[in-house]
C-alpha positions in Angstrom: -24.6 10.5 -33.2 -22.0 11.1 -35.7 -19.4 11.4 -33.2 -19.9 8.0 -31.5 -20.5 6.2 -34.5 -16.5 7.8 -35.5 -15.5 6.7 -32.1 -16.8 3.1 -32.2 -14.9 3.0 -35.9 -11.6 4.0 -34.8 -12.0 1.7 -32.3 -13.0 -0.9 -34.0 -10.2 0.2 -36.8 -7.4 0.0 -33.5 -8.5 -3.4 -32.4 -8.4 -5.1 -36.1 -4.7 -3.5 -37.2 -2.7 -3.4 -33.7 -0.5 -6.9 -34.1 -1.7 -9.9 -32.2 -0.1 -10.8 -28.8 2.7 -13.4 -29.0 0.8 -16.2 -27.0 3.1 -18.5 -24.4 0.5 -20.9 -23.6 -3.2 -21.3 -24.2 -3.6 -23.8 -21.1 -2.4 -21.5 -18.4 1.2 -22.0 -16.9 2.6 -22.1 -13.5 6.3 -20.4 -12.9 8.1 -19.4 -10.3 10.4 -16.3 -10.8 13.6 -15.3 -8.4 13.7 -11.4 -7.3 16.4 -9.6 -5.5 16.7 -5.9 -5.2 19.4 -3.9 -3.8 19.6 -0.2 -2.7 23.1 0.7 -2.4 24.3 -2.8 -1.3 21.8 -3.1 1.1 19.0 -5.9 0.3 15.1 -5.0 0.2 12.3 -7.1 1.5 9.8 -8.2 -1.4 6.7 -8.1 0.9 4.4 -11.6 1.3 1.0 -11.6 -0.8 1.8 -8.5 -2.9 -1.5 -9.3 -5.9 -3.2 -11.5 -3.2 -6.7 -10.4 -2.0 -10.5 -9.2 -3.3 -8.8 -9.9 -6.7 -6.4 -12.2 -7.2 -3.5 -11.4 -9.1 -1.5 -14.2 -11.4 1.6 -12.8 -10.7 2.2 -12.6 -7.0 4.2 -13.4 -3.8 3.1 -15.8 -1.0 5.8 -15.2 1.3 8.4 -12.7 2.2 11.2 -15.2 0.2 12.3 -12.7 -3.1 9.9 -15.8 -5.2 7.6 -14.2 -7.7 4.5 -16.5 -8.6 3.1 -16.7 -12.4 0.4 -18.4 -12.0 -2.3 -18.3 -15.3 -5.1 -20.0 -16.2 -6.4 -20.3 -19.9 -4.7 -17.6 -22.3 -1.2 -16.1 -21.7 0.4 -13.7 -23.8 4.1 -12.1 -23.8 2.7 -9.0 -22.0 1.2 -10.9 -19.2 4.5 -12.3 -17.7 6.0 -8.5 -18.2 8.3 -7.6 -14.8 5.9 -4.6 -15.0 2.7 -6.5 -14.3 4.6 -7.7 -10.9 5.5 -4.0 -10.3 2.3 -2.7 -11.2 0.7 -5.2 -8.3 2.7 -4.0 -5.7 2.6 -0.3 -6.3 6.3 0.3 -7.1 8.2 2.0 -9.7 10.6 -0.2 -12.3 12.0 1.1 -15.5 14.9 2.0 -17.1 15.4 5.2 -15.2 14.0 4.3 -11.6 13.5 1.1 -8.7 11.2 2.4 -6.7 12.2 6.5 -6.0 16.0 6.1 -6.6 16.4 7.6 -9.9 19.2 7.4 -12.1 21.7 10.9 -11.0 24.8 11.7 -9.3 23.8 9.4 -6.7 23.4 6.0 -8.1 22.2 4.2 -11.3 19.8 1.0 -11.7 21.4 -2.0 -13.3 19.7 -5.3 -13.9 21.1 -8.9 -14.2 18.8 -11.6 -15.5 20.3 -15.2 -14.5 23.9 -13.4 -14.3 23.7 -11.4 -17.0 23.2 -7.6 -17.6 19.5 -7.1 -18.8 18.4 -3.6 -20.3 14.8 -4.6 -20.4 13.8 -3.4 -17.1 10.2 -3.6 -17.0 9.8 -5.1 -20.3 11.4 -8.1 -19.5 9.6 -11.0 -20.0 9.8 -13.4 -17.0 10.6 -16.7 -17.5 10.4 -20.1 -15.1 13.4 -20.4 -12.9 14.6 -16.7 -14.0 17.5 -15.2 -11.3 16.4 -11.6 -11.2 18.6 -8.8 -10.0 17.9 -4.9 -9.3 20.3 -2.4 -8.4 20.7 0.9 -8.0 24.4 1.5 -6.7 
């Protein structure tokens, strides 16, 4: 008894100290992100309805043309429009280190260019409408 009533403190201790999310919009938002990804010069597809099905993902693709879809209703925070949240919905790796299992070594290293210019957020970056996105590992 003791035990959960320690648990359900410190939890409720985490929820009222951690800082508030930075809200972009508390009406929803729709944006349209550009992704390209390159694996030693050569382009790769960005599949159609990666976050579309049972659930329905905000961020997502509709067809196979490199356009991410933000797409929010009601509350959205800074971590929402994260490029991780994209690359968590389609099952692939994105940070600093690795695009999907080509790591940073002897054989390459990943760069990223956000409308034109180098970007060292990787999968912190928050996306923006109309943002030029650019992965690769050369």
């Amino acid at each position: 008894m003791l035990a959960a009533l320690g648990a359900i403190g410190g939890i409720g201790w985490y929820l009222a100290t951690r800082p508030p999310a930075e809200v972009v919009s508390r009406s929803g938002l729709h944006w349209h992100a550009e992704l390209r990804i390159y694996i030693k010069g050569k382009p790769q597809d960005i599949p159609a309805n990666i976050g579309i099905g049972v659930v329905h993902n905000p961020i997502h693709t509709h067809d196979p043309n490199d356009v991410v879809h933000l797409e929010f209703k009601g509350l959205v925070t800074i971590d929402d429009l994260r490029l991780r949240e994209f690359f968590k919905a389609w099952g692939k790796r994105l940070d600093r280190d690795c695009i999907f299992e080509y790591c940073n070594g002897p054989n390459g290293t990943v760069r990223m260019l956000v409308n034109g210019e180098e970007n060292r957020e990787f999968e912190r970056y928050v996306m923006g409408d109309g943002d030029r996105i650019e992965i690769t590992y050369r």
